[in-house]
C-alpha positions as CSV (number, residue, x, y, z in Angstrom):
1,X,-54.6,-30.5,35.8
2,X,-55.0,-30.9,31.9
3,X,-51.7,-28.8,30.7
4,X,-53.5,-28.9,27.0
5,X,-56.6,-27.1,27.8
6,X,-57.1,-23.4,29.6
7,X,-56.0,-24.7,33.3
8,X,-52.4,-24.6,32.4
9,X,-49.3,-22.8,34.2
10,X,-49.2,-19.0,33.9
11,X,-46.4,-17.5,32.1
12,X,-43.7,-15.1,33.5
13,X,-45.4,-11.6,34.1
14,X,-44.4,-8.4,31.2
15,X,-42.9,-6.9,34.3
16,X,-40.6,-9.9,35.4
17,X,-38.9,-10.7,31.7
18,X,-35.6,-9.2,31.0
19,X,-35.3,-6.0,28.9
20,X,-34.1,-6.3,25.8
21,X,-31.9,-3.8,26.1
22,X,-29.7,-5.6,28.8
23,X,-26.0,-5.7,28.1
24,X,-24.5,-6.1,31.6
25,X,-25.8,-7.6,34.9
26,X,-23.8,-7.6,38.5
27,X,-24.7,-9.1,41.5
28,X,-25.0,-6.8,44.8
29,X,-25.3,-8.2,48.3
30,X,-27.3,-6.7,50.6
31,X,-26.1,-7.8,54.0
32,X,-27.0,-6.6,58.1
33,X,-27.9,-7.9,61.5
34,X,-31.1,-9.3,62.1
35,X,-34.1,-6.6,61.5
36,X,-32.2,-3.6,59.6
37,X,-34.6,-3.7,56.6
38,X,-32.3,-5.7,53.8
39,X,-35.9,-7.8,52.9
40,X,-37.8,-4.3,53.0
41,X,-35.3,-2.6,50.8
42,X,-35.7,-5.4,48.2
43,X,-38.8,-5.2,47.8
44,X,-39.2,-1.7,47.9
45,X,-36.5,-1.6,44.6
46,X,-37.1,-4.5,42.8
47,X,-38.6,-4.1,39.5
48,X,-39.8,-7.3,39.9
49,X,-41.9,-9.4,42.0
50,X,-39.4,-10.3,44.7
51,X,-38.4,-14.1,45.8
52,X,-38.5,-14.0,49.5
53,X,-37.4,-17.0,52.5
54,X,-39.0,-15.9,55.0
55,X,-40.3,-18.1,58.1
56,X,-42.6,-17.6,60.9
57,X,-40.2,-17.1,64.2
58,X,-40.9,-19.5,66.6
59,X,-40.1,-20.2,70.7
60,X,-36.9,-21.8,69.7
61,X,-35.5,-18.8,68.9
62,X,-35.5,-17.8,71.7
63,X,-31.9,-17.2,73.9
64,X,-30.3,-18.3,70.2
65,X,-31.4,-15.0,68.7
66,X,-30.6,-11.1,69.6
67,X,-34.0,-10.0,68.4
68,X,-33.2,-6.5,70.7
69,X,-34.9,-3.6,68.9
70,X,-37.1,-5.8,66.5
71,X,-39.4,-7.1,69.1
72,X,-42.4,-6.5,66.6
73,X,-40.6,-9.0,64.2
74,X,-42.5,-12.0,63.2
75,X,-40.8,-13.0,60.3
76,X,-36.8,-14.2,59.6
77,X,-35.4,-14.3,56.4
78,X,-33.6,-17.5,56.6
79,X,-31.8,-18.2,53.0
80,X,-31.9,-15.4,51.0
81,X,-34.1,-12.2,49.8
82,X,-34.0,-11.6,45.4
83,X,-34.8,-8.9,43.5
84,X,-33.8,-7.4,40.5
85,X,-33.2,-3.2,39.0
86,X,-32.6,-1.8,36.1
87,X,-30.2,1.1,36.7
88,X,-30.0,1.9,33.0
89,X,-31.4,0.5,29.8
90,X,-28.3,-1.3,29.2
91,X,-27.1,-2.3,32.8
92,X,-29.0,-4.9,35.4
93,X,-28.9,-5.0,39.2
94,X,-29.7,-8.4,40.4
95,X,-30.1,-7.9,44.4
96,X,-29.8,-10.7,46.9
97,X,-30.5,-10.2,50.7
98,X,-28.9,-12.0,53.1
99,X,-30.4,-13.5,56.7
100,X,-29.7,-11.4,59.5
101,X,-30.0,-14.4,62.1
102,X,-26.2,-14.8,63.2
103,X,-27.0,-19.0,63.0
104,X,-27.9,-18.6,59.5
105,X,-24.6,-16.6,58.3
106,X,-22.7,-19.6,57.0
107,X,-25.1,-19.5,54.0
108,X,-23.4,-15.8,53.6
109,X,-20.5,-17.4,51.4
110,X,-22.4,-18.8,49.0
111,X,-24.1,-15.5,48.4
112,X,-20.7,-13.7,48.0
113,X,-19.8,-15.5,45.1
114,X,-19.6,-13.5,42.2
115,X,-20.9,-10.1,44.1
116,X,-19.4,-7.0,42.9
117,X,-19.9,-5.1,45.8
118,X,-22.2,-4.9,48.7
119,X,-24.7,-2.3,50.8
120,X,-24.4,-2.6,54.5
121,X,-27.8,-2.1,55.9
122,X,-27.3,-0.3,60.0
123,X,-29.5,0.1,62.8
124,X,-28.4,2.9,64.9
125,X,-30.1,1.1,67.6
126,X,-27.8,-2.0,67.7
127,X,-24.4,-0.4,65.9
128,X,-22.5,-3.6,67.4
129,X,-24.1,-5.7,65.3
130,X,-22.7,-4.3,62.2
131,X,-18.7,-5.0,63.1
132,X,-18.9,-8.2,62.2
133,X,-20.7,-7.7,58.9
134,X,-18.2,-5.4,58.1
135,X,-15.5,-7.4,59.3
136,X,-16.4,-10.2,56.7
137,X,-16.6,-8.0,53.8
138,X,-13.5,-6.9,54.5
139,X,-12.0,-10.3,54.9
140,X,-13.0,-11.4,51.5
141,X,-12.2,-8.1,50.0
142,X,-16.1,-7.0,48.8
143,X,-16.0,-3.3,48.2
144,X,-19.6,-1.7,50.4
145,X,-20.9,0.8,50.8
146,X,-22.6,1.6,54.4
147,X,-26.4,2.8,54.7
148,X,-27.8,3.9,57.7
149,X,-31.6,2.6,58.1
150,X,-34.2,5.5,59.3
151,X,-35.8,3.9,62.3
152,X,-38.4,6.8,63.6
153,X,-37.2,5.8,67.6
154,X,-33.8,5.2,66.3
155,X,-31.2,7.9,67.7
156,X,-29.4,9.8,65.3
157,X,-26.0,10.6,64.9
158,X,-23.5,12.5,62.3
159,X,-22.3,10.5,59.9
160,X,-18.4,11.2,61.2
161,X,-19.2,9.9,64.5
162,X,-20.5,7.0,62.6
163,X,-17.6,6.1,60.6
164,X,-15.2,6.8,63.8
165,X,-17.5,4.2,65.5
166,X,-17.6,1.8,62.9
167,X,-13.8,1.8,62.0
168,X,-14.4,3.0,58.2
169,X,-11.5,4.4,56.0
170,X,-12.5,8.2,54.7
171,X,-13.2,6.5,50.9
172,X,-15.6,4.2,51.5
173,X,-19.3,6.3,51.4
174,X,-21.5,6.5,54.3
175,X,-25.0,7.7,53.1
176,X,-28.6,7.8,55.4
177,X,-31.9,5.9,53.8
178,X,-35.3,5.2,54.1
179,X,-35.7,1.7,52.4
180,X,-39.3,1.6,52.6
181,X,-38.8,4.4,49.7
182,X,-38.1,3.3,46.2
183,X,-36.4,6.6,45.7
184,X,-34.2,6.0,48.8
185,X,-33.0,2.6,48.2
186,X,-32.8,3.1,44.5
187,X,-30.2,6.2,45.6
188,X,-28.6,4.2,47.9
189,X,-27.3,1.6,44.7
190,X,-26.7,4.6,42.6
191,X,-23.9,5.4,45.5
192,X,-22.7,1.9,45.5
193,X,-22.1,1.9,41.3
194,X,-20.5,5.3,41.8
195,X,-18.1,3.8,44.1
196,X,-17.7,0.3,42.0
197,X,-16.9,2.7,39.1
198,X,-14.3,5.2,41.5
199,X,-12.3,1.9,42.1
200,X,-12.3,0.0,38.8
201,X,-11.0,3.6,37.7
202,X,-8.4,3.6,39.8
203,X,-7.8,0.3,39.0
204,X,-8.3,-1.1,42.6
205,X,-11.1,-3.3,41.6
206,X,-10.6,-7.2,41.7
C-alpha cells in the first residue's frame, strides 16, 4: 500500500469526531446476563459506529454456559461493547457493554473503573440471572438504574412485583424498554442522568 498516493487509510467518519461543543463526558456501564440486549442497546443509541467483541459460539460452550432463553444466539460478546451519545450539546455519554457469559465477568472490573453509574439490562425470562449483577454493583457502590428488556414471549410483570423480586430499595428507578428502539434506550439513559443528578444533589454521590 503506497500511504503517499490515493490508496491511503480513511480518516475518521463526520459522524464519529467529537462535537465541538463537548464540555463533559461520563462513562455508563451497561451490564446483564448473557442475551438481555446490552450489545443491541448500544448500537441502537450510539451516535457512532459502535466497536463490538463479539465471537461465533462454539460446542465448547456448551454445559459452561446458561444460554436458557437465547437459544437463537449465535454470537457472545466476550470483552466489551462501545458506543458513544450525546445527551446534550455540552455533555457526552461514552457507553461500554459488558459480556454476559458468567466466565467472562472477571473482565467486569476493569470496566467499572471510572463509571458513573450503570443500566441493568433484565430478562423477565431468566430474573435469577440478574442477582448477581446487582449484587456486584452494589458491592462496589455504582449507583444503576434497572431496565426491563421487552422480549415478545417474555412474561410480564408489574414493576412492584419486580423490585420485591429483585431486592431493590424504593429510590433506585425501575423503568420497561425496547432497546432495539433508539427512542427507548436513549430514554432509558435520560433516567439514569436523572438519577446521577438526584444523588449528587443530595450529596450521596461518590
Amino acid at each position: 500500500m503506497d500511504f503517499n498516493g490515493s490508496d491511503t487509510l480513511p480518516g475518521p467518519r463526520t459522524e464519529d469526531q467529537l462535537p465541538h461543543t463537548a464540555e463533559a463526558a461520563v462513562k455508563i456501564v451497561i451490564v446483564g446476563g448473557f442475551g438481555v440486549g446490552k450489545t443491541t442497546m448500544v448500537g441502537s443509541v450510539s451516535e457512532i459506529r459502535p466497536l463490538t467483541t463479539e465471537e461465533t459460539m462454539t460446542q465448547a460452550g456448551i454445559g459452561v454456559d446458561d444460554n436458557f432463553g437465547s437459544d437463537s444466539k449465535t454470537a457472545t460478546t466476550v470483552a466489551m461493547d462501545f458506543g458513544r451519545i450525546s445527551i446534550t450539546e455540552q455533555l457526552v455519554l461514552y457507553l461500554f457493554g459488558t459480556p454476559g457469559q458468567e466466565r467472562f465477568w472477571f473482565l467486569w472490573n476493569g470496566l467499572f473503573e471510572g463509571a458513573l453509574g450503570a443500566v441493568v439490562l433484565i430478562d423477565t425470562r431468566r430474573l435469577e440471572v440478574s442477582f448477581d449483577v446487582i449484587g456486584r454493583l452494589e458491592e462496589r457502590g455504582v449507583p444503576f438504574v434497572v431496565a426491563v428488556n421487552s422480549f415478545p414471549d417474555a412474561p410480564r410483570y408489574p414493576l412492584a412485583e419486580l423490585r420485591t423480586a429483585l431486592d431493590l430499595g424504593e429510590e433506585i428507578p425501575i423503568v420497561e424498554c425496547d432497546v432495539r428502539r433508539r427512542a427507548s434506550s436513549r430514554d432509558v439513559l435520560m433516567t439514569l442522568m436523572t438519577f446521577l443528578h438526584s444523588l449528587a444533589t443530595a450529596g450521596a454521590l461518590r
